[in-house]
N, C-alpha and C positions, 0 to 999 in steps of 0.2 A: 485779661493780660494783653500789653498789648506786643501785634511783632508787626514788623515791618513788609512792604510789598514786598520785596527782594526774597525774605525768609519764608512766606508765604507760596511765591512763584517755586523757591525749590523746595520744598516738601510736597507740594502739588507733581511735580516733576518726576521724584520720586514714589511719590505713589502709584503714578502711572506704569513708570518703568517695570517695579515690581510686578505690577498686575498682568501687564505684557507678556513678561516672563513668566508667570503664572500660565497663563492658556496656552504661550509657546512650547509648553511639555518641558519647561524648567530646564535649560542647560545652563542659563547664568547660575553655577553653585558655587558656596565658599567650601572649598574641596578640603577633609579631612582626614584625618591617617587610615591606613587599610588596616581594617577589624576582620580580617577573614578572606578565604576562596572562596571560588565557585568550583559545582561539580556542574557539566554541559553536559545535559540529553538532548537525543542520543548522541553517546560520545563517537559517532561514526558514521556519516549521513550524508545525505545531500543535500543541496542548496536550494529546493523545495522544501524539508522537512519542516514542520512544527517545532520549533525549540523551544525548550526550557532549562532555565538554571536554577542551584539549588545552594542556597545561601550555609556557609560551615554553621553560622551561631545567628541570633537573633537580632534585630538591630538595638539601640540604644537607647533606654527608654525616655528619651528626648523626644525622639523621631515618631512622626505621627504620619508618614507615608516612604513612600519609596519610586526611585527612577531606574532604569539602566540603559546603559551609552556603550555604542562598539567604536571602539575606532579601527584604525586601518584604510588600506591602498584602498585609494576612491573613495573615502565615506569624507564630511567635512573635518577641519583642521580642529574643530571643537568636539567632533566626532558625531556619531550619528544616533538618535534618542528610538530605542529600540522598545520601548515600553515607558509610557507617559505617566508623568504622577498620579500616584493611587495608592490606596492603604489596605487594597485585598488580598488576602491570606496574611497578611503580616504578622510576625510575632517578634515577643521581644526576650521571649525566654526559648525560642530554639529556631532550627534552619526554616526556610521555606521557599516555598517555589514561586520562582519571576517569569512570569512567559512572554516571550516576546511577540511583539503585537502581530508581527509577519514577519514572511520567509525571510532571510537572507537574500534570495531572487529579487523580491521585491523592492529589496531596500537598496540593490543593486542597480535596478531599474531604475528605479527614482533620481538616483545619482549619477545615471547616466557612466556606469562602469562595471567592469569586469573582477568577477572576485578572484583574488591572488596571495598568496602568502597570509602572514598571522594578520589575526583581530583579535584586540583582546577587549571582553565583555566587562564591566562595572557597574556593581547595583551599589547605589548612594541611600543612605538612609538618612532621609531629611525631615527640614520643618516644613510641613507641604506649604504655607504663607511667605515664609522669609527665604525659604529655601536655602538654608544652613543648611551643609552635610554634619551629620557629627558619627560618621565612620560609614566606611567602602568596603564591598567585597570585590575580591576580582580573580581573572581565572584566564583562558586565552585556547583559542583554536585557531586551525592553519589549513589553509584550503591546497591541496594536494594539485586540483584541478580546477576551471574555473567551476566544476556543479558539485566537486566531492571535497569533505573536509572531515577533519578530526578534530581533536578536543588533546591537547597537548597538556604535559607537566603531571600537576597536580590536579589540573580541570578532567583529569579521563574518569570515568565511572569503574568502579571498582567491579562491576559486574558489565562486560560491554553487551550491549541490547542486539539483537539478530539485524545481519546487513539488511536492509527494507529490497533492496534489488535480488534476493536469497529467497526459492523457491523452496518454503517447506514439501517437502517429499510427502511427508509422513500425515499431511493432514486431506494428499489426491486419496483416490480410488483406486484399487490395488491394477484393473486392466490399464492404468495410465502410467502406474511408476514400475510395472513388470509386462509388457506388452508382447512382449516376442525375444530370441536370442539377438535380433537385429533390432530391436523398434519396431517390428512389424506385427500390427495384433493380431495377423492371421499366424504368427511364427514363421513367417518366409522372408529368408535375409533379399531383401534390395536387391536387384537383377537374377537372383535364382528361380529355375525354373519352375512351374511349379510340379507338384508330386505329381509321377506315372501313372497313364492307365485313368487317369480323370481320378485319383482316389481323393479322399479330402484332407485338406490341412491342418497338420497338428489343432484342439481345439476347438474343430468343427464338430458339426452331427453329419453321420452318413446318410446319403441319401436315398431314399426310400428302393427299396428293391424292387425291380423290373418285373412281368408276368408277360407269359410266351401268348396269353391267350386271350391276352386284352389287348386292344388297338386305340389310339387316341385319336378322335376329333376333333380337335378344338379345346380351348379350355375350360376345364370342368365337365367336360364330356367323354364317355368312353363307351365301345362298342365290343361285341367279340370278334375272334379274330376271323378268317374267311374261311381255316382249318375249323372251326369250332361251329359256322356257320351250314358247313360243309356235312358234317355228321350229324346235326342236328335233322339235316334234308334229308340226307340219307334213311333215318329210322326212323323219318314221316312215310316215303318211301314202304319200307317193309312193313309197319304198321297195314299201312290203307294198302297194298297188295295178302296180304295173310288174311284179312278180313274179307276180302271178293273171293279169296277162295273157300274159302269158310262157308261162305252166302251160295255161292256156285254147287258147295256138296248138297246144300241142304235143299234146294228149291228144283232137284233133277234129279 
């Protein structure tokens, strides 16, 4: 058959462009009706965390992959491809999870701006080739702060996940979350003096009891005392006198 250069040149053209589009992580789509929300974990986080969205129904069994796009302040006017075509975990008979390739942070950086107010997130289920949509989910969070955001509407999770900044208590060691009446693991409130008389502190051990008749040298060394020293001489004394007199009866 024959075609013409002209018809030739733009189908070559077109080929191209598609394919471009293709390795660009696909935002040229032909956009199709919304089939569903998203639910966003954790619906309550920060601009570090790991997100994941979770599709209400399965896509269309047209669809042989899937994208998602955020838009919002500072991301581009086409918005910003948060997770590039793929067809993992996909299904076409119930929800599934889309994770996004990186933080929010990151994709912040990239674009050279600060996160503000709503994004709302869109997972397309496309023809991974031609990049047809044939039906979107979508869903939307709103950054409170520029590092903290939530998961707005219908996007919040029906069970919210523990704040990540939220020190479980319950999983320290009991001298760390019961330390004292003050915080103090010896139990002595902050600037109080401590117990009279040298005694010891609530939950201490007492210390060893004192003897009138040992004397300390050094450590790890002890000696008796100079009283004990003193009596010991003494009844060397009467000893070796009782005995010279003993010796004196008998040899006179």
């Amino acid at each position: 058959m024959w075609c013409s250069t002209e018809r030739i040149g733009t189908l070559g053209v077109a080929t191209l462009l598609a394919a471009a589009t293709v390795i660009s992580g696909g935002v040229a789509v032909a956009h199709a009706e919304s089939i569903g929300g998203l639910i966003i974990h954790p619906g309550q986080s920060l601009d570090i965390e790991s997100i994941r969205v979770h599709t209400s129904a399965g896509c269309p069994r047209q669809a042989d992959a899937y994208y998602a796009m955020v838009t919002g302040y500072g991301f581009p006017p086409d918005g910003q491809v948060v997770t590039p075509n793929t067809a993992a975990g996909m299904s076409h008979t119930a929800g599934f999870d889309v994770y996004f390739q990186q933080t929010m942070k990151d994709f912040a950086t990239a674009n050279n701006t600060t996160l503000q107010g709503e994004y709302q997130v869109t997972v397309y289920c496309i023809d991974s080739f031609a990049l047809n949509s044939f039906g979107e989910f979508t869903g939307a969070m709103r950054f409170t702060t520029p590092t903290e955001y939530e998961a707005i509407g219908a996007a919040k999770p029906a069970v919210q996940e523990p704040d990540p900044r939220a020190i479980v208590l319950e999983d320290l060691p009991p001298e760390m979350t019961n330390p004292g009446p003050a915080g103090n693991a010896d139990g002595i409130a902050p600037g109080a003096a401590p117990p009279p008389g040298g005694a010891a502190a609530p939950g201490t051990a007492d210390p060893p009891a004192s003897t009138s008749n040992v004397a300390s040298n050094g450590p790890g060394n002890s000696f008796p005392s100079p009283v004990v020293i003193a009596g010991i001489a003494l009844g060397a004394v009467a000893v070796v006198g009782a005995l010279l007199m003993y010796l004196l009866r008998v040899y006179t």
